[in-house]
N, C-alpha and C positions, 0 to 999 in steps of 0.2 A: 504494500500500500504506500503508493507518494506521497508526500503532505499536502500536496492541493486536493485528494480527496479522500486524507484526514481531515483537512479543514475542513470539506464539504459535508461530511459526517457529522462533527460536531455542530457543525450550523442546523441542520434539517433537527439534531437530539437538542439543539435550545429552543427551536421550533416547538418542537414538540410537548417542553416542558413549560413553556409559555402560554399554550394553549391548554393543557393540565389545569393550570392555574385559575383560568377563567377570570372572573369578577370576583374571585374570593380575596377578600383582602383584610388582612393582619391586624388588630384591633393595636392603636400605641404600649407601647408596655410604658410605666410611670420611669418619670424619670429620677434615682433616689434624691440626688444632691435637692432638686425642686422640694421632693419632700418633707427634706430636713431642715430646708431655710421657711419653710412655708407653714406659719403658724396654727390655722384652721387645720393642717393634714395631724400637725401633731397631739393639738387638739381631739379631736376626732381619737387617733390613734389613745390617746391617754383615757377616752372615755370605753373605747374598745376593751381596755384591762381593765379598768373597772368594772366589766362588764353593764353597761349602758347602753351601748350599739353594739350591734351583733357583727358577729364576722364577715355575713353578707353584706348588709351594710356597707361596712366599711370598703371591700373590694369592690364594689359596683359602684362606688361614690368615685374610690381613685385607680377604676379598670386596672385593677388586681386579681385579673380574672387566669393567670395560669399560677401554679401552684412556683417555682421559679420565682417569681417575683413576691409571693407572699416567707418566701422561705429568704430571699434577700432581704426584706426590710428583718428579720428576725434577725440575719448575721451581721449585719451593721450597727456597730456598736458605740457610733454616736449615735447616731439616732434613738438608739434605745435609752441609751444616757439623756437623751431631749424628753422622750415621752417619761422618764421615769422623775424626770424634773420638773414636768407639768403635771404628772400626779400629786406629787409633793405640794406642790402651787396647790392645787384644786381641793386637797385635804384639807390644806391649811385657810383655806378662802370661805371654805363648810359648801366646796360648788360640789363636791363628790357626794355631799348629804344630802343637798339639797334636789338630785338629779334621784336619787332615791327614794325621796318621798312620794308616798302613797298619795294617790290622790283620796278627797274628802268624802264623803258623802252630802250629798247636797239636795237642798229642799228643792230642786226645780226638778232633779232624778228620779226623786221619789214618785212612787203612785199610789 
């Protein structure tokens, strides 16, 4: 086989794999550094451990939708150092209490 049709091979197999592909297209994966400068993500994230938002939640808010990415924000160890610092914050402010509280019962409920 010459190289002009090895080349021609590989072309018709990119061909090929391009049209595989179709309209399917790749949802963004987050990007971590955004996540760790970005206040509300950590947020979120700190209310996540406290369990307050759920695990779905929180993936579908910041398309942490392949496990990869959910397993990355766990081994990055500023970031967990961010969200364990906004725990701390949230304790000490009574927001992790107060996101706990039951709601009342109320005379407009009632029947």
């Amino acid at each position: 086989m010459n190289a002009e049709d090895e080349i021609a091979q590989l072309r018709a197999e990119i061909e090929r794999l391009k049209r595989a592909l179709g309209n399917k297209r790749q949802l963004p994966t987050p990007n971590l550094p955004s996540l760790i400068n970005d206040q509300n993500s950590i947020e979120d994230l700190a209310r996540f451990a406290d369990g307050v938002l759920s695990e779905k939640q929180v993936r579908q808010k910041y398309h942490l939708l392949d496990e990869s990415s959910w397993v990355a924000l766990a081994q990055d160890e500023a970031l967990v150092e961010r969200i364990e610092l906004e725990r701390t914050r949230r304790i000490r402010s009574g927001a992790t209490k107060k996101s706990w509280r039951k709601p009342t019962s109320s005379p407009h409920l009632a029947s």
